[in-house]
Kinemage of the C-alpha trace (Angstrom):
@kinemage 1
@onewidth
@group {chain A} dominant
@subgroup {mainchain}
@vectorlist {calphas} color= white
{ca unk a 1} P 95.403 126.438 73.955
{ca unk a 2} L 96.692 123.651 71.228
{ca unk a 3} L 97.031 120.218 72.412
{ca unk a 4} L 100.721 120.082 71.804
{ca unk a 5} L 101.696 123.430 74.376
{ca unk a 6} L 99.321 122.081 76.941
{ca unk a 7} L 101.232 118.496 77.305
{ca unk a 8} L 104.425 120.115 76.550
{ca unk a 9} L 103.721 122.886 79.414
{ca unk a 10} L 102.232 120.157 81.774
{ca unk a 11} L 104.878 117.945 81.313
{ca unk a 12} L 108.028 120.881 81.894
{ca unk a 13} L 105.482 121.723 84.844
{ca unk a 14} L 105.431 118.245 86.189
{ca unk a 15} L 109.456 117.843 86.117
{ca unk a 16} L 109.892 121.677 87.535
{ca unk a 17} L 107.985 120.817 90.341
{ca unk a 18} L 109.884 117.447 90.984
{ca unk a 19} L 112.817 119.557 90.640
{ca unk a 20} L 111.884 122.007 92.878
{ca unk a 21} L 110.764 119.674 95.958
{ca unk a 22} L 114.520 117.991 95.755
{ca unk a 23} L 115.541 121.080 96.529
{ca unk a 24} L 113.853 121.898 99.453
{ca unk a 25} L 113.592 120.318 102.887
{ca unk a 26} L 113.845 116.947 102.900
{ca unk a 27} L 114.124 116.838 99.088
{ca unk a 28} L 116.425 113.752 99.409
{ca unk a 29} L 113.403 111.792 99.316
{ca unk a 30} L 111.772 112.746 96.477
{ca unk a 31} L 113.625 110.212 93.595
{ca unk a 32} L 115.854 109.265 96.012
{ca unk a 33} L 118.808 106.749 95.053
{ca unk a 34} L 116.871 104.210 97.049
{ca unk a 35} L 114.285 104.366 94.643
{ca unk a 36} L 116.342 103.026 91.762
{ca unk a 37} L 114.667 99.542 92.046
{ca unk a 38} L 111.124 100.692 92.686
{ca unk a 39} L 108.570 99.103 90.147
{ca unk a 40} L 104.766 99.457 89.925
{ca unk a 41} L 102.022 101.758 89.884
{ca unk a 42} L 102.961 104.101 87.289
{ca unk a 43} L 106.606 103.494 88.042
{ca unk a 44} L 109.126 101.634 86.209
{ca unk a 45} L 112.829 100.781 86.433
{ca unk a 46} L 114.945 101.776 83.464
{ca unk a 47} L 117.997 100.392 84.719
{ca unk a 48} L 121.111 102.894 84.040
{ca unk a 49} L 118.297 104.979 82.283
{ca unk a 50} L 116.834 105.508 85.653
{ca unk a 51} L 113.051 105.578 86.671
{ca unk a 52} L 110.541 106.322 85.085
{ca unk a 53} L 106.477 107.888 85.607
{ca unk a 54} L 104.148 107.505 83.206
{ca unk a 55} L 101.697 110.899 83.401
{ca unk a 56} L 98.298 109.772 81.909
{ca unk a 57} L 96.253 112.637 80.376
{ca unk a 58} L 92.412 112.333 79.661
{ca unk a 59} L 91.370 115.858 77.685
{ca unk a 60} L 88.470 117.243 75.943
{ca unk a 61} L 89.843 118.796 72.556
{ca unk a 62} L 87.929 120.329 69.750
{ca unk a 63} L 88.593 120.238 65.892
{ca unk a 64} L 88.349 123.300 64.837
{ca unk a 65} L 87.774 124.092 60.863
{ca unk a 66} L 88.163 127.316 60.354
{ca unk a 67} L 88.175 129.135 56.601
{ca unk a 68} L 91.048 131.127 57.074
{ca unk a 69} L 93.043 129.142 59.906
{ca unk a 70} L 92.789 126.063 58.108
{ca unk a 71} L 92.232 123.331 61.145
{ca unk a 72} L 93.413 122.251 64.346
{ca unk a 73} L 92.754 120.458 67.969
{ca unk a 74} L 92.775 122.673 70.846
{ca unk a 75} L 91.929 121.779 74.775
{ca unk a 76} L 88.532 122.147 75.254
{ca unk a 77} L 87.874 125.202 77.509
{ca unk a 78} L 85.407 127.766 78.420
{ca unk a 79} L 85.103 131.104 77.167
{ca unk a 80} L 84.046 132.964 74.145
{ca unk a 81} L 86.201 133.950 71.707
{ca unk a 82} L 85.323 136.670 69.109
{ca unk a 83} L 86.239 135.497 65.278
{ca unk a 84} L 84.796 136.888 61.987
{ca unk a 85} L 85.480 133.307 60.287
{ca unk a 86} L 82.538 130.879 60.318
{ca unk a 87} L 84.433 128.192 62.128
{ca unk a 88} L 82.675 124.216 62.587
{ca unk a 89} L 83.825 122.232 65.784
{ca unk a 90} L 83.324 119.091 67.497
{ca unk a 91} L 84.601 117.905 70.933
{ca unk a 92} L 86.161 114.810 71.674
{ca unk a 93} L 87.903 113.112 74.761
{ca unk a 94} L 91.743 111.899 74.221
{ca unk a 95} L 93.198 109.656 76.476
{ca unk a 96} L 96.918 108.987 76.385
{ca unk a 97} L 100.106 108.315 78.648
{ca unk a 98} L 103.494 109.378 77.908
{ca unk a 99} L 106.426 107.996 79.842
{ca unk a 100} L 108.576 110.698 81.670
{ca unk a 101} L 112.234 109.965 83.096
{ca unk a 102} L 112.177 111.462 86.630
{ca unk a 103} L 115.074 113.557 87.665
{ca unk a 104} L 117.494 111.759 89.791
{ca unk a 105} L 117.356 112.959 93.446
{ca unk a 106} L 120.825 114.231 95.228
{ca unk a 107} L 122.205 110.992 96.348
{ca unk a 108} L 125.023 112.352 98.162
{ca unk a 109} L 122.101 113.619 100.312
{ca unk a 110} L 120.248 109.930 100.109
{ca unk a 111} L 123.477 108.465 101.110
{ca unk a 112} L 123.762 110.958 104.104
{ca unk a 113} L 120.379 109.796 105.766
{ca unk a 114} L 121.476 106.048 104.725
{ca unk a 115} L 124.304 106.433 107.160
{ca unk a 116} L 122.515 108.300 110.064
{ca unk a 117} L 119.696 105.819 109.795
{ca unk a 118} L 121.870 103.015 109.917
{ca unk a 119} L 123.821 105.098 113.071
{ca unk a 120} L 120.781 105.579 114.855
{ca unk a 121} L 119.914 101.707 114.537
{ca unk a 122} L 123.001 100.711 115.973
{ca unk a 123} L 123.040 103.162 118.760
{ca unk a 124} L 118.961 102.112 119.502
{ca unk a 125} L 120.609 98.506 119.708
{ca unk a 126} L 122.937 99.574 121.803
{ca unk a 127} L 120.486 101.352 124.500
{ca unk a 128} L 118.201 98.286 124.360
{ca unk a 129} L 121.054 95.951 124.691
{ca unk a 130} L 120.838 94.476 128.103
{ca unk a 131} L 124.688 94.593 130.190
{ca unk a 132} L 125.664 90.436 130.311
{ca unk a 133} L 125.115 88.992 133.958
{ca unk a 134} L 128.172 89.566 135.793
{ca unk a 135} L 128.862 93.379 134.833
{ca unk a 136} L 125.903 94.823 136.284
């Protein structure tokens, strides 16, 4: 596979995924509004940009010099594959990060469990609450 459709691929992956969890149960806290402030770790607050991940890959590739190909990196694999070209390669690591913007969550759904947290706080409050002296 060439270097360039395995990061592309992994990265489209990556966000599909993201995507895909925010839609399911309890996808309102996956990128959740709350998290608009969040900083560290691979994390990172764009401000109106939103927030963003870095994804840090560390591949094996191998130049390939081929006759009739010309040359190119692919991601290292295993296999054989069956050429009639005399072909020359070498493997190398590559380590690299690229930033990613992560998909906002639903925040109509973030500001739903907002208000039933904040409901169940006050109603917990209210149950632990002792009655004042006289009306007991």
């Amino acid at each position: 596979m060439e270097l360039k459709d395995f990061v592309s691929q992994s990265i489209r992956e990556i966000i599909a995924g993201i995507v895909e969890a925010q839609s399911a149960d309890q996808g309102d806290l996956v990128n959740a509004n709350s998290l608009s402030a969040a900083t560290g770790g691979n994390l990172f607050n764009a401000g109106t940009h939103g927030v963003f991940t870095r994804i840090d890959f560390d591949v094996a590739v191998t130049a390939e010099v081929s006759g009739a190909a010309g040359a190119g990196l692919k991601v290292f694999g295993f296999g054989a594959e069956a050429a009639a070209d005399r072909k020359h390669t070498g493997a190398n690591r590559l380590t690299f990060s690229v930033p990613v913007r992560l998909p906002d969550g639903d925040t109509t759904k973030g500001e739903e469990v907002k208000r039933r947290s904040t409901e169940r706080r006050a109603q917990l409050i209210r149950d632990t609450t002792p009655a004042p002296f006289g009306l007991r």
